[in-house]
C-alpha positions in Angstrom: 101.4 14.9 123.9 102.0 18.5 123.9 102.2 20.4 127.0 98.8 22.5 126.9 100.5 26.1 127.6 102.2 25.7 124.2 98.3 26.2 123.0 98.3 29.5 124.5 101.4 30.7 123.7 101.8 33.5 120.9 103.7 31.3 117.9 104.7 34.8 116.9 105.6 38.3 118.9 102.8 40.8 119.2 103.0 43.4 116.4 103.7 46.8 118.3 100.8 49.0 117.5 101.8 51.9 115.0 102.1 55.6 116.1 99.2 56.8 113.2 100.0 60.5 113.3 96.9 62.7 112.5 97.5 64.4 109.2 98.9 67.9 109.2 96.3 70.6 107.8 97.7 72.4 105.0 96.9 75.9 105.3 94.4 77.2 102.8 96.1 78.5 99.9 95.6 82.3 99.0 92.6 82.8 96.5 94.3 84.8 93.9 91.9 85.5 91.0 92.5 84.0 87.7 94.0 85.7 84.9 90.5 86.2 83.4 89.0 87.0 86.7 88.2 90.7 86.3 85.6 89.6 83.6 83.0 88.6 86.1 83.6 91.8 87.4 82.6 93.0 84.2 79.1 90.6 83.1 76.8 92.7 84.5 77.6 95.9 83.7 78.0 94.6 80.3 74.9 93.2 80.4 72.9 96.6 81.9 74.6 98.6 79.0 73.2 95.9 76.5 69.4 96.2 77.7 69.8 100.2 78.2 71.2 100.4 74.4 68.3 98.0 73.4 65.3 100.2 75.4 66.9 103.3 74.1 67.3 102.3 70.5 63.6 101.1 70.4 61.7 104.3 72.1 61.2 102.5 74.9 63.7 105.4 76.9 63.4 108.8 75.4 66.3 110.2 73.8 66.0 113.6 75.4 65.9 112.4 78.9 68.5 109.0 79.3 70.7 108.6 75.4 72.0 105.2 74.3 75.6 104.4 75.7 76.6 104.8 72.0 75.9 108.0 71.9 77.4 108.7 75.4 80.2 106.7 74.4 80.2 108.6 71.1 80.6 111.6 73.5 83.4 110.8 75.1 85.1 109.8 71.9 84.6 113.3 70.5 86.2 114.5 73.7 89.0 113.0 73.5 89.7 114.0 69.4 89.6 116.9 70.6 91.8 117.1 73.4 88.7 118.4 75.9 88.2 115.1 77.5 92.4 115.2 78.6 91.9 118.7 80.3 89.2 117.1 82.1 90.5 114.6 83.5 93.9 115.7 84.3 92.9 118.5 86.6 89.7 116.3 88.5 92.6 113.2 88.7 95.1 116.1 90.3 92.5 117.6 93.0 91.7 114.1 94.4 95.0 112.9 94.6 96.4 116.2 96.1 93.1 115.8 99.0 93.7 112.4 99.2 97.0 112.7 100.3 96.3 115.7 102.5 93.5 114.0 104.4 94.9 110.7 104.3 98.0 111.6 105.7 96.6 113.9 108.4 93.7 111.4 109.6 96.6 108.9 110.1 98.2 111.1 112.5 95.8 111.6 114.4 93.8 108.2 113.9 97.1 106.7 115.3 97.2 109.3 118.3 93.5 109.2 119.2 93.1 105.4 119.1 97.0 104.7 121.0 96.5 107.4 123.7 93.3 107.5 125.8 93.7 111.1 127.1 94.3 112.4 123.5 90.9 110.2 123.0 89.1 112.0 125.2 90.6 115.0 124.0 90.2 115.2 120.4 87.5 112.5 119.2 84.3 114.3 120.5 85.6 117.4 118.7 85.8 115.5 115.3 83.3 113.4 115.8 80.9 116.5 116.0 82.9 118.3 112.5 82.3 114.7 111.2 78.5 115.7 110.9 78.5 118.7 108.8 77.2 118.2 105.2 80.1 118.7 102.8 78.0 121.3 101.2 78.0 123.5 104.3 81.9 124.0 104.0 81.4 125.4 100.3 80.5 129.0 101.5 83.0 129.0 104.2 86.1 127.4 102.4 84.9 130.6 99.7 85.0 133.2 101.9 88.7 131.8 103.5 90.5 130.4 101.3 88.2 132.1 97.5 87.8 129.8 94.3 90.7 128.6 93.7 92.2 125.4 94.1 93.1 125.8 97.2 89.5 126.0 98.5 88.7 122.8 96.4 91.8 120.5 97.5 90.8 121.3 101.3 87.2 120.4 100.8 88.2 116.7 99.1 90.6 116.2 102.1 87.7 117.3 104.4 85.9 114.3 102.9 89.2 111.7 102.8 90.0 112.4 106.5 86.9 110.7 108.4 86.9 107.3 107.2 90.6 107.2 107.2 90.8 108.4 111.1 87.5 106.3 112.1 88.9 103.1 111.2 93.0 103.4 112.0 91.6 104.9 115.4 89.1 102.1 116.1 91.6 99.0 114.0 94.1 100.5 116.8 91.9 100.3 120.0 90.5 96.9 118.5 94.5 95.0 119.0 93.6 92.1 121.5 95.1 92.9 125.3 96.5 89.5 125.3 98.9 90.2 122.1 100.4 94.0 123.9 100.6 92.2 127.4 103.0 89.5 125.4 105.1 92.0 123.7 105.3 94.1 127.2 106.3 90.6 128.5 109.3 90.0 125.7 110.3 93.7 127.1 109.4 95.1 123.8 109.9 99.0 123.5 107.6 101.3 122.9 108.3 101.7 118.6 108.6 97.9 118.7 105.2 97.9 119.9 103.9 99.8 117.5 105.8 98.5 114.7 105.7 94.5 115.8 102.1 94.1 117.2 100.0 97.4 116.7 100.9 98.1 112.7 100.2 94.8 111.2 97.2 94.5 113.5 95.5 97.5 112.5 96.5 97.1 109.1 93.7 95.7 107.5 91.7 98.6 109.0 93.8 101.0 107.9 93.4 99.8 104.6 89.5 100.1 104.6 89.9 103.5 105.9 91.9 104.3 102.4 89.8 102.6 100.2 86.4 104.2 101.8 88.3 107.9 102.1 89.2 107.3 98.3 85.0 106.6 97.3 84.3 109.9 99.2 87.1 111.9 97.4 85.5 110.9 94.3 82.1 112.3 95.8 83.5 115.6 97.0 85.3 116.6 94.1 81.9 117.1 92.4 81.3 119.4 95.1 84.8 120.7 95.1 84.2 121.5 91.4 81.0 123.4 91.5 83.1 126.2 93.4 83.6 128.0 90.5 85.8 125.7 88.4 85.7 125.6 84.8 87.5 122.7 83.9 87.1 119.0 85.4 84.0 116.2 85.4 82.4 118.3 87.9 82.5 120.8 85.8 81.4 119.0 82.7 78.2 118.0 84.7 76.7 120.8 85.8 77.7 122.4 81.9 75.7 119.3 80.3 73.0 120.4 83.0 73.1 124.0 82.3 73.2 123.4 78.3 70.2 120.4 78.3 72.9 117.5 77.0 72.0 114.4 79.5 74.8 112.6 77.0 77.5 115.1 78.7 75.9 114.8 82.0 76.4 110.8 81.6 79.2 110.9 79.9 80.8 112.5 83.4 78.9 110.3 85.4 80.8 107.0 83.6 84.4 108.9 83.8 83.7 109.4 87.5 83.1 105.4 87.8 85.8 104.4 85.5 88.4 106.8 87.3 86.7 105.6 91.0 87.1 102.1 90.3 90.9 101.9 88.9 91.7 103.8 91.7 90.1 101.6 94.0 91.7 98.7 91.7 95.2 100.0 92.5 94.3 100.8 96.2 93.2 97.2 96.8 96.1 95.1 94.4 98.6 97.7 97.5 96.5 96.4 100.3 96.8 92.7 99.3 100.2 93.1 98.9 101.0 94.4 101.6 98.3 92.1 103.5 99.5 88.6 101.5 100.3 86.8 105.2 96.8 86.9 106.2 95.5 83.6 106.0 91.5 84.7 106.4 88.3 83.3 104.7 88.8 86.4 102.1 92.1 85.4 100.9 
């Protein structure tokens, strides 16, 4: 007879419980659109155009008031045979870059000093905070009278317009940085330039960016104003011409340059800022 313990006793030794690690999250890839992305971009639009051609060409719109896109398009086309459409564009493509680069460049000066130093904040931000509020139109008569009708007068009034989006959101992007992330670098013994260039840049970067892109929109808008100060060449110009003359196809055919040329723009502007941007791993990427 068997001893009874043997009934108890393990025949074989326990197996040692397995160290199950909990699977490693993968960050999300980037969302890069597709080759043939741009085309949902593009539905709509398309698909406006298609019922405005179909009202116009039935009555439905009248001729005289709002043309079919072919005949807007048609327009454009003669334009450009021409060599009108070219003038055009060149010198309206030339005053927003040339503002765009004045304002952009001087509302990241003092974006980055207003929003780094609280004295200069306290300083300088109520004064352009209150210039902020004047209707564009109201520097017309004044940029006239200092500066005449040139393009002097005209470049200064699209910058007016780039500057305050630009400086709103590098100021606020910079005053936004979490404590915590400056009181680590401060910690490491960064310096001050290290600061700014390891923490405080990439941090306000994405602000900075949305700063560009709306300072862009409202170059686009002030360069119609810009352009009624006595220019004779440039869509602006082409606008108030198809209003003066009673040809709605000019006036639209301006209108569709100014949102072609806004949008590639913008395009180019945003393709930078991803670019630049690619290590953000956000929702939107």
């Amino acid at each position: 007879m068997s001893d009874s313990s043997s009934i108890y006793a393990p025949t074989t030794a326990a197996p040692t419980p397995a160290v199950v690690s909990a699977p490693v999250e993968q960050p999300i890839a980037a969302r890069t659109p597709g080759r043939w992305g741009w085309l949902r971009g593009a539905v709509l639009p398309a698909v406006l155009l298609l019922v405005w051609e179909t009202l116009a060409r039935t009555g439905v719109l009248p001729p005289n008031l709002l043309p079919a896109p072919s005949r807007v398009l048609a327009t454009i086309w003669q334009m450009a045979l021409t060599g009108e459409l070219w003038e055009h564009l060149g010198i309206t493509l030339w005053r927003v870059t040339l503002g765009f680069v004045l304002g952009g460049a001087l509302a990241t000066v003092f974006g980055a000093l207003t929003g780094y130093s609280r004295t200069l904040n306290q300083l300088l931000d109520p004064l352009l905070q209150g210039i902020r509020n004047i209707p564009s139109l109201a520097w017309v008569p004044l940029f006239i009278l200092w500066m005449g009708i040139y393009e002097t007068s005209k470049v200064v009034l699209i910058a007016v317009g780039v500057f305050f989006p630009v400086y709103l959101n590098l100021m606020s992007g910079i005053q936004g940085v979490d404590r915590k992330l400056v009181e680590v670098g401060r910690v490491y013994r960064l310096s001050g330039l290290q600061l700014i260039r390891r923490i405080f840049m990439p941090a306000t970067l994405p602000a900075y960016f949305v700063g560009l892109r709306s300072g862009l929109g409202l170059g686009w808008m002030f360069v119609v104003a810009a352009e009624i100060m006595g220019a004779n060449k440039g869509l602006g110009f082409l606008l108030v011409d198809g209003q003066m003359t009673g040809r709605p196809q000019t006036i639209l055919a301006s209108i569709l340059l100014f949102a072609v040329l806004g949008q590639l723009t913008d395009a180019l502007l945003s393709l930078l800022s991803r670019r630049l941007l690619r290590w953000q791993d956000t929702h939107g990427r």
